[in-house]
Each structure stands twice: as structure tokens, then as C-alpha cells.
C-alpha positions as CSV (number, residue, x, y, z in Angstrom):
1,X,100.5,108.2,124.9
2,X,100.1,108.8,121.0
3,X,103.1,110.1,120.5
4,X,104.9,107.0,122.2
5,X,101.8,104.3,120.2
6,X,103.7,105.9,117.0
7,X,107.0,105.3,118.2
8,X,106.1,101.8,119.0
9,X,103.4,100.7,116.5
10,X,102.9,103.0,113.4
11,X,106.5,103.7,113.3
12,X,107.7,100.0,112.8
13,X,105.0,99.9,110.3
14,X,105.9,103.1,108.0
15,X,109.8,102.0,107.9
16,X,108.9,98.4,106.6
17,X,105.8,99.2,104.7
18,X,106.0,102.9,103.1
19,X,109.3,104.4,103.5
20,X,110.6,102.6,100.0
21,X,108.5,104.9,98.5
22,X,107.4,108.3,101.1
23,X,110.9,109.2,102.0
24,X,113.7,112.0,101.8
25,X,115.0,110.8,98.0
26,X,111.4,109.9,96.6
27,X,108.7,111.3,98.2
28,X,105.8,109.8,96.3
29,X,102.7,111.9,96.0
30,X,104.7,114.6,97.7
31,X,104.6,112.9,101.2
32,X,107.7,112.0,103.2
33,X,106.5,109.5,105.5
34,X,110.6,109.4,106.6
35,X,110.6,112.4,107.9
36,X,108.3,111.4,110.7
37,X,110.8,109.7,112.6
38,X,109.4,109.8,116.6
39,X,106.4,110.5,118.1
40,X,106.9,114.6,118.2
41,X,107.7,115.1,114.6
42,X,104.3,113.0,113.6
43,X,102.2,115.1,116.0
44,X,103.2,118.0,114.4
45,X,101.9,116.6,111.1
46,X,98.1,116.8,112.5
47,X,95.7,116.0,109.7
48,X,98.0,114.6,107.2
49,X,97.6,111.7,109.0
50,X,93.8,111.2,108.5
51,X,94.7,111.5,104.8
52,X,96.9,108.7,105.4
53,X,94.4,106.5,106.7
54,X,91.9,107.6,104.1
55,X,93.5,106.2,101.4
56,X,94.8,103.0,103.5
57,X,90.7,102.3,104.2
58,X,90.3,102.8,100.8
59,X,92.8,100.1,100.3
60,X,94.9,102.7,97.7
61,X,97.6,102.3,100.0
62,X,99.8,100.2,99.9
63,X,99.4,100.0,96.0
64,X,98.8,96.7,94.6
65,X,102.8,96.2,93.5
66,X,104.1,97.2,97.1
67,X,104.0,95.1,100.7
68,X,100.3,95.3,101.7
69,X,99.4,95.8,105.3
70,X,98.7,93.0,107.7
71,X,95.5,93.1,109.2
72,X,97.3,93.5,112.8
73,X,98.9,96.6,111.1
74,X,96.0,98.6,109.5
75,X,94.3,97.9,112.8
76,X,97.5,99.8,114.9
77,X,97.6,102.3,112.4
78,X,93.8,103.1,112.5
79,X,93.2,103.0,116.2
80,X,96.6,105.6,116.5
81,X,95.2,108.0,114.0
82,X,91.5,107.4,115.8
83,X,92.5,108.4,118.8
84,X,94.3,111.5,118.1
85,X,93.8,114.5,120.5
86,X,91.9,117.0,119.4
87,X,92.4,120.5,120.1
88,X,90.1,122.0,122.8
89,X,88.1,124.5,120.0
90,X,86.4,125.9,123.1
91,X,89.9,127.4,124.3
92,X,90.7,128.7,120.5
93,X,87.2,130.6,120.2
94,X,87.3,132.3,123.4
């Protein structure tokens, strides 16, 4: 289910909103949102993406001179990276 809420929700959203800037020719602050370009690839990028939504609940991204988020889209984008699955830490320890 998260991987397919990024294909159909977050990914619409990076392509129109953050790819001018995160992608394969000018990654911006070192991240390539571009590369991310299905469900798979972005759940193999694990906590980069609760960096992401740090600085979009910060409101430092979108900068001030780019296409800000909707509210309809910060809310998509939140509850995906929200509801991430977590690794099973019991499993890892024992």
C-alpha cells in the first residue's frame, strides 16, 4: 500500500512541485527527488523521506520563489511518509 500511495499521490506531487530543482541535472541540496520514480525506488530511500517532510512542515520547502504546496498536497505527502512501515526492531535484535 505505500509503495502504490507514492505512485499515486506523492509522485504526482514531486514531478510538478520539486523536480525543477531535486533532479538528475541539478540536484539541489544534494537530493534527487527524480530519481524516485515508483513506489520501490522511494522505499528504498527510508528516512530521507522524514527529512523531506521536516523541512516541508517547517514550510522551507517549497522555497518562497518556487510552486508552494496545496494544502491537499502537504496533507498526501505527510500522511504517506506518516505511515511508513517500520522495521520489526524485535526481529533485528534477536
Amino acid at each position: 500500500k505505500w509503495k502504490s500511495d507514492f505512485d499515486s499521490s506523492v509522485l504526482p506531487i514531486i514531478k510538478t512541485k520539486c523536480s525543477s530543482c531535486h533532479n538528475n541535472e541539478n540536484a539541489e541540496g544534494e537530493l534527487n527527488l527524480a530519481k524516485y520514480e515508483n513506489g520501490e525506488l522511494a522505499e528504498k530511500a527510508g528516512d530521507m523521506w522524514e527529512r523531506v517532510a521536516k523541512r516541508v512542515r517547517q514550510n522551507e520547502m517549497p522555497p518562497p520563489d518556487s510552486p508552494g504546496l496545496t494544502d491537499p498536497e502537504k496533507s498526501a505527502f505527510h500522511r504517506w511518509v506518516d505511515s511508513r512501515p517500520r522495521e520489526d526492531l524485535c526481529n533485528q535484535i534477536a
